[in-house]
N, C-alpha and C positions, 0 to 999 in steps of 0.2 A: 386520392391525393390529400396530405395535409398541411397544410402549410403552417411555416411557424411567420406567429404573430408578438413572442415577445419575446426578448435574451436576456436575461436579468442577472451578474455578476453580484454575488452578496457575500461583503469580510466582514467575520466574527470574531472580536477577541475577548475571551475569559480572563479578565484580572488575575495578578496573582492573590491579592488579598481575599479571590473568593475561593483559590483553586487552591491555598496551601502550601501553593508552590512554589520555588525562587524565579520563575519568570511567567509569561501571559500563555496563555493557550489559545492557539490563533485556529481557524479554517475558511477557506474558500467551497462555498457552494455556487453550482450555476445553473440557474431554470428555463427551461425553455418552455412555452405557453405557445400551443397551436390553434389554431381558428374552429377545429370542433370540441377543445374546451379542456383539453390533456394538457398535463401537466408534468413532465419530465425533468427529472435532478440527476446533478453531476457531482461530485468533488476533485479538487484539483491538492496536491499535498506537494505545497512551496510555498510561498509569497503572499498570502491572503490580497495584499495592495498591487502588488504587480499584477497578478491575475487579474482582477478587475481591472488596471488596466490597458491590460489584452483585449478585453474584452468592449469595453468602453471606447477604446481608440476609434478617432473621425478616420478617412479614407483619405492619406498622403496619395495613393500609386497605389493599382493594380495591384501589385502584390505588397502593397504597406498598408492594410487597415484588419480593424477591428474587428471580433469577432460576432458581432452585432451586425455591421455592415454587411459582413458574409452570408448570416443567415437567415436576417429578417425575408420573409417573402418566400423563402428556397421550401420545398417539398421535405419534409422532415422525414419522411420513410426510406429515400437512397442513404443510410449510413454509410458506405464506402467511399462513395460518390462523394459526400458531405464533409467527409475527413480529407479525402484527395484535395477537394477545394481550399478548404482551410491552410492546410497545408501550403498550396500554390499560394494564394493567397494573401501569406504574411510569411513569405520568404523575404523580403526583404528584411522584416523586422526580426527572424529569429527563429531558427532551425532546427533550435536543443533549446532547454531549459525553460524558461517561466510559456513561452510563447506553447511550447509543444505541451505544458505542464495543462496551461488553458483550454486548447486542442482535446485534450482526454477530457475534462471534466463535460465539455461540451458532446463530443461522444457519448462519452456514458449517459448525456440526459436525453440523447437521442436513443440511446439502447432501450432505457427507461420507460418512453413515450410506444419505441417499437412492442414491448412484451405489454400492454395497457392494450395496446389495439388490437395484439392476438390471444390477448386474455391467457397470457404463461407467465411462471415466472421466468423474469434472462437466463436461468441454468439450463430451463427446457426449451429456450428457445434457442439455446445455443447448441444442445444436444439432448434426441427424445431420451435418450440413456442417461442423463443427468442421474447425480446421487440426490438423493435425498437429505442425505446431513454430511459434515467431515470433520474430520478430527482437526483439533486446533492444540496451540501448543502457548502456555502462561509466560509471556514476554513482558520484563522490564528492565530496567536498568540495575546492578549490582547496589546492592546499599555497602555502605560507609567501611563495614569490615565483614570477614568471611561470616561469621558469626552473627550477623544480625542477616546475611544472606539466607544464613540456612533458615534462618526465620519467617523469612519470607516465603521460602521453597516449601517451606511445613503448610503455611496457609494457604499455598495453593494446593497444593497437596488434599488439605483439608476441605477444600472447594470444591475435588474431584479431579483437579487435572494429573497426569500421568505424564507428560513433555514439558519442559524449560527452557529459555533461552535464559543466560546471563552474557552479560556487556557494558560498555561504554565505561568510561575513567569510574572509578580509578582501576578497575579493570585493564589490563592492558601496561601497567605502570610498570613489573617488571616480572618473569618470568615465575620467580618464589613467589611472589605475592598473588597470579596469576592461577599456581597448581591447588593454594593453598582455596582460593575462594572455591574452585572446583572440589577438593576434598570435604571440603564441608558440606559441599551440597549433595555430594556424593552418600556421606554419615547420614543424611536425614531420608535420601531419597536415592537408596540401593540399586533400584530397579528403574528408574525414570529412565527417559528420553532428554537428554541434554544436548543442548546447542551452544555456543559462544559469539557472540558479536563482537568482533575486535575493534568495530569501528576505523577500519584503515590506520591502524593503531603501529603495524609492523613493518621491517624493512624485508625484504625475501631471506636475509639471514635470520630472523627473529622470528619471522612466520614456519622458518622450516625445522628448528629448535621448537618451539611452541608445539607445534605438530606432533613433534617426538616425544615431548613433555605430557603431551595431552593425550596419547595411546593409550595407558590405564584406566582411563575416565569415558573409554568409548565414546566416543561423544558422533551427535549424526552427522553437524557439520562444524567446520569454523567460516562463520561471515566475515566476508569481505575484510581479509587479513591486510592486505596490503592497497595500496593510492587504485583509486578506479582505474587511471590510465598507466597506469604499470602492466602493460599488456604480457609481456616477456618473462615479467616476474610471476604474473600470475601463469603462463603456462608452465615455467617451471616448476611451481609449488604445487600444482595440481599432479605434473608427472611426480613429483617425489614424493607428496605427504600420503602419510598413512590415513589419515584424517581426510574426509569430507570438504572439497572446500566448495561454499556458495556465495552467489553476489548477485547485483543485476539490478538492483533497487534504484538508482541511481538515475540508471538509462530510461532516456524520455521519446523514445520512436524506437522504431523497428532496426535501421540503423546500428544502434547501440546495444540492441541486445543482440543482435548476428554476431555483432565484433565478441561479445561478451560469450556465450553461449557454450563456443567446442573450450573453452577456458573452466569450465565448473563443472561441477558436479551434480546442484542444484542451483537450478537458475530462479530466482526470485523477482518477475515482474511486480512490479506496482502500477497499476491499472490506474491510476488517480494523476500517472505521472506520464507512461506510454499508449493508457487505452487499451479496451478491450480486442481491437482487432488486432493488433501487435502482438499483445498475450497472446492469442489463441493462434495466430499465426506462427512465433516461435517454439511455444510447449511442445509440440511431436518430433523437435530436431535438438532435443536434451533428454535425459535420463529421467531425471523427475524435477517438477516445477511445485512453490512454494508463495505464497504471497507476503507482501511487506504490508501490514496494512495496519498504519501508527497511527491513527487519528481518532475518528468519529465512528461513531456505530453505521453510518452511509457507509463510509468508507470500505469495514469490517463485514456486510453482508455484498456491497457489490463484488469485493475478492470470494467471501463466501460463494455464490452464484458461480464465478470463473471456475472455480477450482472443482466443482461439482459436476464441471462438462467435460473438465479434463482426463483422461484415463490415469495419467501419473501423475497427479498431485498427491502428492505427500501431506504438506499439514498448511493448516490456515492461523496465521499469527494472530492472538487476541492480546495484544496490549491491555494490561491489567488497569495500571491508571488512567491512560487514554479513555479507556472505555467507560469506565465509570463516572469520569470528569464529563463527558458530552452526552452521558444516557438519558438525566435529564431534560434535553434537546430537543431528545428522538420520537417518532413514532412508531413502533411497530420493532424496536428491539430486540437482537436476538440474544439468546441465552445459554450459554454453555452447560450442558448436562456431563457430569464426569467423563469430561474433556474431550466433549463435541458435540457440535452446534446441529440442529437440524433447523434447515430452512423453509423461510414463509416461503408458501404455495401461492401467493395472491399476486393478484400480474404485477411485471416491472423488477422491479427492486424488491419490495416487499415495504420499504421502510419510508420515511418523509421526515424533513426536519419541522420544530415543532415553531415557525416563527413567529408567532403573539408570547413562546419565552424566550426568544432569542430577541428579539427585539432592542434591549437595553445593550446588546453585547453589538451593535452596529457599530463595524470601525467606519469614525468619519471621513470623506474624502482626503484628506491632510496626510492622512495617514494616524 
């Protein structure tokens, strides 16, 4: 038995003035400290301050308190167990989102603490047939015009990667200007693997035109074309598009990716959001699974690990700027070798956040 001895909820926000960028780069990590001296990390991808506090909250009711109160004392090795409770636990307070968002990161620091004590890493603990590396695919956001796109698509290119997503505004703005960003990236990078993040950007009319528009450009999938809860719309667009459709990032329990699931093509958990027992529970009742993983290099090797137990996972998303804005952070970073990552063998995660430099970046309680 080990028991946990400490819960520690910790918000990080990167300035913009230091990132570059038009807004702060936020993340929530969460540590669990057990009494023979382990040290297990989670991330949670929503709220940096809400998570915390999830986590922080005093014990209203039985099932209204924090996730502190839940774990401190409890035997850290039952994860099933540990997540059930959780779950029971702050049903009062919240069923989906920040609360279930919390829930995962605390899981994952229990997954963490488990692969420590069996001396694997989570991939082999989760399966002796884990892969050893997986292919990953250069995600970011479209710049400003098709043109400085393909600019982009060239340097990664030049980096080794072989798969692309493009997305998010102005992406999305209107069908010509839509084809056009794809044709350019298309000029530079013949033979790639391309994706499209629409961002919930379409109406089911506009998703199913796009689709049609998008057939010369092969592309493997289109994300999450239309509103999460467009249930109806997305099984239509899936019976008629030619095109690949994927989604599921969104969904923060198991719950939501069942609903989700016979609707795509590619189901993209984010384990930061529903946990790793969720993931691995849904992946054999889809075709092939995909991870979201937009943050931190934690973040980037725990979906690494999932995806490596899974028999269909398809590709692992390296967010281009994400990753290089939080490297300096990290411990034990992974590295994309012409566009694919081979994973630390060292128990756990493999990786640790580096907090004596993260230090300065503590978001104060205020928010």
């Amino acid at each position: 038995m080990s028991r946990i001895e400490a819960v520690d909820g910790l918000a990080f926000r990167l300035p913009s003035s230091l990132t570059g960028q038009p807004r702060d780069e936020e993340c929530f990590l969460l540590r669990i400290v057990t009494e023979d001296g382990l040290t297990g990390w989670g991330e949670a991808h929503g709220s940096p301050f809400l998570s915390r506090a999830v986590v922080n909250a005093p014990k209203t009711h039985v099932t209204a308190q924090g996730l502190r109160c839940i774990l401190l004392g409890a035997d850290a090795s039952d994860i099933p167990a540990l997540r059930r409770r959780m779950e029971k636990d702050t049903q009062w307070i919240g069923r989906d989102g920040v609360v279930m968002q919390a829930i995962a990161a605390a899981e994952l620091a229990l997954w963490d603490l488990a692969g420590q004590r069996a001396d694997l890493p989570i991939s082999h603990l989760l399966s002796p047939k884990a892969r050893t590396s997986i292919a990953c695919y250069a995600s970011d956001k479209v710049a400003a015009t098709p043109e400085a796109t393909a600019l982009r698509i060239r340097a990664e290119r030049e980096a080794g990667f072989r798969a692309h997503k493009l997305g998010w505004p102005p992406f999305g703005a209107s069908e010509e200007s839509d084809v056009a960003f794809l044709q350019a990236t298309r000029n530079v990078a013949p033979d790639a693997t391309l994706m499209v993040d629409a961002a919930q950007a379409f109406t089911l009319d506009e998703a199913l035109s796009r689709a049609h528009a998008f057939e010369p450009f092969n592309l493997a999938w289109i994300e999450e074309p239309l509103n999460r809860d467009d249930l109806e719309g997305q099984k239509t667009l899936r019976e008629q598009s030619a095109v690949p459709i994927a989604s599921g990032e969104g969904e923060c329990g198991i719950i939501g990716l069942r609903r989700i699931a016979p609707l795509v093509d590619i189901l993209q958990p984010d384990i930061t959001r529903c946990g790793l027992l969720a993931a691995c529970e849904i992946a054999p009742q889809v075709p092939q699974v995909c991870s979201h993983s937009f943050t931190t290099p934690l973040n980037i090797a725990m979906h690494a690990h999932w995806l490596a137990a899974m028999p269909n996972a398809l590709f692992l998303e390296w967010p281009m700027s994400k990753a290089a804005l939080w490297a300096p952070y990290f411990q034990g970073n992974l590295a994309p070798i012409n566009g694919e990552v081979l994973l630390s063998q060292s128990p756990g995660w493999g990786i640790r956040p580096d907090l004596d430099a993260l230090v300065p970046f503590v978001m104060p309680s205020e928010g």
